[in-house]
N, C-alpha and C positions, 0 to 999 in steps of 0.2 A: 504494500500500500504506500510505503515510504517511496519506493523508486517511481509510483505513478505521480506522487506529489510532487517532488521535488524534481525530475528528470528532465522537466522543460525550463526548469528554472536553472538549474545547475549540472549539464550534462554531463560532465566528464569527472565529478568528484565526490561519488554518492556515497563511497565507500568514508571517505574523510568526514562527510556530514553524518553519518551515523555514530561514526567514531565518536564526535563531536558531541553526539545526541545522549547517547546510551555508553556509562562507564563500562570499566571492564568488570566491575564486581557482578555475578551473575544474580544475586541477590537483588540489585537494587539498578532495577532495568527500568525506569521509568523518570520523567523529567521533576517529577513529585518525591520529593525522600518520603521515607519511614517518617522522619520525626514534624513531617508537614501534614503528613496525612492523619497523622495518629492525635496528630494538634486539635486538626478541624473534626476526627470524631471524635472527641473529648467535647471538645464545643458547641457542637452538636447534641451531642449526650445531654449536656448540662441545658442547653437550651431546649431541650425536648420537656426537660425536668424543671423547666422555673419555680411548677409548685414546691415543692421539693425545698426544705431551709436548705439544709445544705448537704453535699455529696460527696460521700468518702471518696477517698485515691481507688482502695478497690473494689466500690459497686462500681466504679467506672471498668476500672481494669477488667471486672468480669462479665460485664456485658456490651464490651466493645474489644474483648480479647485483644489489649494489648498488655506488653511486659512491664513489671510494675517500675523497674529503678527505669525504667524507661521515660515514663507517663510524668512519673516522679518528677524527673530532672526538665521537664516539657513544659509541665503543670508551673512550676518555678520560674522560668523562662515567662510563659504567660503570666503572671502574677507580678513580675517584677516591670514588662511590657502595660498592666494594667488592664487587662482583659478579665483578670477571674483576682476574686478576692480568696483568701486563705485562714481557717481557724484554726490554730489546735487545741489537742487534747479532747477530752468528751466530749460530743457533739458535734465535732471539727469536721472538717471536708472545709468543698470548695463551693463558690457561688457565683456567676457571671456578674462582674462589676458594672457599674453603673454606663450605660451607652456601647456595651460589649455588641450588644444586637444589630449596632447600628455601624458595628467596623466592617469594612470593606474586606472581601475573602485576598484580596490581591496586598490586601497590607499585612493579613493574619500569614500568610505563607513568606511577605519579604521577613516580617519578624520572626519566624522560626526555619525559613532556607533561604533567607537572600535577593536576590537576586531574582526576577521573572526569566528573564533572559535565558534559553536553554544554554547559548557560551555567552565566553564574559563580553567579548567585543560588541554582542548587541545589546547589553544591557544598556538603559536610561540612564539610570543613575549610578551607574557602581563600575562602569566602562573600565576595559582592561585592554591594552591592544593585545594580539596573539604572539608568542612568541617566533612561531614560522611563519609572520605574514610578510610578506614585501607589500601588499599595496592594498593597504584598508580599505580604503573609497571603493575601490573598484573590486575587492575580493566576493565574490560572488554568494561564496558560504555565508559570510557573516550578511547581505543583503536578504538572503531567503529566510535567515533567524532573524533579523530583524521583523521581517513579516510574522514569521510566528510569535515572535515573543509581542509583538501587538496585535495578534489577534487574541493570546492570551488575557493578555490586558485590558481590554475591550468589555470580555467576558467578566472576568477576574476583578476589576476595579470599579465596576457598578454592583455587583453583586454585591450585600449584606450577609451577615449570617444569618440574619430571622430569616430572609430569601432564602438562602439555599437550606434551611432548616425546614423551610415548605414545601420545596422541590418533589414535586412526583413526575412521573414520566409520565410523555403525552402517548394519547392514543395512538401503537401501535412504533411504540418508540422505545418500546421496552428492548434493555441489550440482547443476548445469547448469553448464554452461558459460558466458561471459558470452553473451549475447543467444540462446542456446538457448530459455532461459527466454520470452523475448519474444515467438519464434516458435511456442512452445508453446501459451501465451494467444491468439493470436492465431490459430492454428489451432481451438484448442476454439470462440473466437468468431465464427468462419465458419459 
């Protein structure tokens, strides 16, 4: 699907943009880390649960299966950003701070990954040139990630979290399953 997108844009260096795109950790093959994702369903969690005084580390961890010194050190990070307030001792948990509903999903993720930018040279604000570039302006790669990293952004920085905390899928928009998809292709190709 990569090589349909980008092939008219950048013919001759698909193999470089994917490089670009997707580290080598085979774990963590997505433009979204772990600790961005686990962010916003923490924050999601908690904003499903308003009524709710407040919310331990692990009724979150257990019904959003994620690892707890994880969540932990996440939840902290949020807290210290100002997004979730924090209590402890009996009764203690966390609670979405005041205007939490109303931050933007594209600031919750530069506060816990940085960056929109899939590389650093298209980034807005945090610009890096590349070490093997000879000619920024004209480098082709970092052009077609500029388009992604604003179409990201587009999405990404209107969005709230009560928005995306509402989110259902429209009629007949619901995904596949993982590898549903593959088997579907692959029947049509028979």
């Amino acid at each position: 699907m990569l090589d349909t997108i980008l092939r008219p844009i950048y013919p001759l260096a698909l193999h470089d943009v994917q490089t670009c795109l997707w580290p080598a950790d085979p774990d963590e093959t997505s433009m979204l880390t772990r600790k961005a994702k686990y962010g916003l369903k923490a924050l999601l969690y908690m904003a499903s649960h308003r009524d709710s005084d407040r919310i331990s580390l692990g009724e979150i961890v257990e019904a959003q299966t994620i690892p707890h010194k994880f969540l932990h050190a996440i939840m902290l990070q949020l807290r210290n950003e100002g997004f979730v307030v924090s209590k402890k001792g009996p009764g203690g948990g966390y609670t979405l701070a005041e205007g939490a509903l109303d931050a933007r999903i594209g600031d919750l993720i530069r506060v816990l990954d940085g960056p929109l930018a899939p590389i650093d040279c298209a980034s807005r604000n945090f610009y890096e040139p590349c070490s093997d570039c000879r000619d920024v302006a004209r480098c082709r790669v970092r052009l077609a990630m500029l388009r992604v990293r604003d179409a990201m952004a587009e999405v990404l920085d209107r969005m709230t979290l009560s928005e995306m905390a509402s989110l259902k899928p429209a009629p007949g928009e619901e995904l596949p399953l993982i590898g549903q998809a593959e088997a579907e292709m692959g029947a049509q190709h028979a």
